[in-house]
C-alpha positions in Angstrom: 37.5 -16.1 -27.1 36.5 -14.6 -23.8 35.6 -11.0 -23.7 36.8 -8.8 -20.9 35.5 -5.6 -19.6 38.1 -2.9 -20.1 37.8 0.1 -17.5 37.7 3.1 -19.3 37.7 7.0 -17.8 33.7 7.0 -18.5 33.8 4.1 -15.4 35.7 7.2 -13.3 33.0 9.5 -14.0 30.3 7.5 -13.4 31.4 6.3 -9.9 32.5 9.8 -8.6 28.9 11.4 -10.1 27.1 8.3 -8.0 29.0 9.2 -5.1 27.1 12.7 -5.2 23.9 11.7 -7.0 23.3 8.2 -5.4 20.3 6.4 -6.8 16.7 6.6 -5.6 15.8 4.0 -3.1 13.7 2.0 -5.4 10.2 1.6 -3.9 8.2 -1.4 -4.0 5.6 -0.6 -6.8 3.6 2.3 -7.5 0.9 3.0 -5.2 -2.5 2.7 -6.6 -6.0 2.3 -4.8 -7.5 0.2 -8.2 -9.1 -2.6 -6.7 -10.0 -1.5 -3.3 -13.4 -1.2 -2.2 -14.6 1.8 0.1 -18.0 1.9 2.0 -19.3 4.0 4.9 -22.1 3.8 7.2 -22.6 6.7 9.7 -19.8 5.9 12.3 -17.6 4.4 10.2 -15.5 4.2 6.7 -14.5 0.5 5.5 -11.7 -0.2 3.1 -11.1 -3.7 1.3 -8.0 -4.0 -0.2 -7.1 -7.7 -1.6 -4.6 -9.4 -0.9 -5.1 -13.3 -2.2 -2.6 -15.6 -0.5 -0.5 -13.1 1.5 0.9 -13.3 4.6 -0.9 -11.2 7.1 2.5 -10.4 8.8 3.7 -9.6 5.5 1.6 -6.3 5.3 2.5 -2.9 6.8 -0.6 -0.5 7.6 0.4 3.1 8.1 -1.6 6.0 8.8 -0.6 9.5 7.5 -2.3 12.0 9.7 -0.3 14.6 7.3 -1.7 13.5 4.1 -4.7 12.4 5.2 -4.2 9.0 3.8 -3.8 5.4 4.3 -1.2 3.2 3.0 -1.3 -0.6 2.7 1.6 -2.2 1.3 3.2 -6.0 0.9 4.8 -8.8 -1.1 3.3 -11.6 -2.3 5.5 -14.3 -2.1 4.5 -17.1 -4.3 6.2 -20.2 -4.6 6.1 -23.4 -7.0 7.1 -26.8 -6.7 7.3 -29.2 -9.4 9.2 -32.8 -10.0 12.1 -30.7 -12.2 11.5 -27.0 -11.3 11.6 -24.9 -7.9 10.6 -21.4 -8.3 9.6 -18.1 -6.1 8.2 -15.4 -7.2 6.9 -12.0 -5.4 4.8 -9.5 -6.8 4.5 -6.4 -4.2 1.2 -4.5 -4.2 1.0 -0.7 -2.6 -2.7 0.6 -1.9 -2.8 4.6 -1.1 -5.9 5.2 -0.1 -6.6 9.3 0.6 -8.6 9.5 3.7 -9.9 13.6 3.6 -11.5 15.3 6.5 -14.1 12.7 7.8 -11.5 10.2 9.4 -10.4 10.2 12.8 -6.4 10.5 12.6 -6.1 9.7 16.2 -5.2 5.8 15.4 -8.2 4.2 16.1 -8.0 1.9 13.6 -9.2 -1.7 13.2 -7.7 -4.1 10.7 -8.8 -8.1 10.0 -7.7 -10.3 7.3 -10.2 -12.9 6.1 -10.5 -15.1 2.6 -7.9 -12.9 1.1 -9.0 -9.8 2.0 -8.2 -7.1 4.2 -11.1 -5.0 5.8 -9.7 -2.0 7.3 -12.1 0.2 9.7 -11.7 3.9 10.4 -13.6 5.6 12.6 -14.9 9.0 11.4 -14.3 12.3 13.5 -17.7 14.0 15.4 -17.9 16.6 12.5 -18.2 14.1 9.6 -21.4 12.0 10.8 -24.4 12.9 8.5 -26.9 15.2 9.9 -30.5 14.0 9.3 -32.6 16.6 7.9 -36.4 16.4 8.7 -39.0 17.5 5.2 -41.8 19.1 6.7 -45.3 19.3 4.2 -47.1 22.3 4.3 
């Protein structure tokens, strides 16, 4: 017996509510920065972010001057060929990294994807450099 799908005047409602409550533009993933690896030396911040066997044109950069943060996001497209089976799969990774006040927001940034990695270098702002403090004995 084949079963049909009999409109009802829920189906009314439903469409008419979506009209003026449309859904929220599902985002790739939730952003996280587990995984990524920050170091600093006195001009500069570096962040490593992996991204194993991903497309380096796949990835978007972004630089929120607002929020003081950096935003690496992507898909992972994997794909697997067998005698029998074909399959894809992506996974999509989001990296929010929050930058503070000892970034440069001007855009000077510098980005270079090596081994499944990618090593993302800020340069800090005049202010943030550390100051050297002499000890004298006495």
């Amino acid at each position: 017996m084949k079963q049909q799908n009999i409109p009802t005047i829920f189906d009314d409602f439903d469409t008419l509510f979506s009209f003026f409550n449309p859904p929220a533009k599902k985002s790739c993933c939730a952003p996280t920065s587990f995984g990524v690896a920050i170091s600093e030396d006195e001009e500069k911040v570096y962040i490593d972010a992996p991204i194993p066997g991903v497309n380096p044109d796949e990835v978007e950069l972004s630089l929120n001057p607002e929020k003081k943060e950096l935003t690496i996001q992507g898909t992972a497209k994997n794909e697997r060929k067998e005698a029998t089976v074909h399959s894809k799969k992506a996974e999509c990774f989001c990296y929010k990294i929050p930058l503070g006040n000892s970034v440069r927001m001007d855009g000077e940034v510098e980005a270079l994807a090596a081994n499944g990695v990618l090593t993302v270098t800020l340069h800090k702002s005049g202010g943030a450099k550390p100051l050297k403090i002499p000890i004298k004995s006495g």
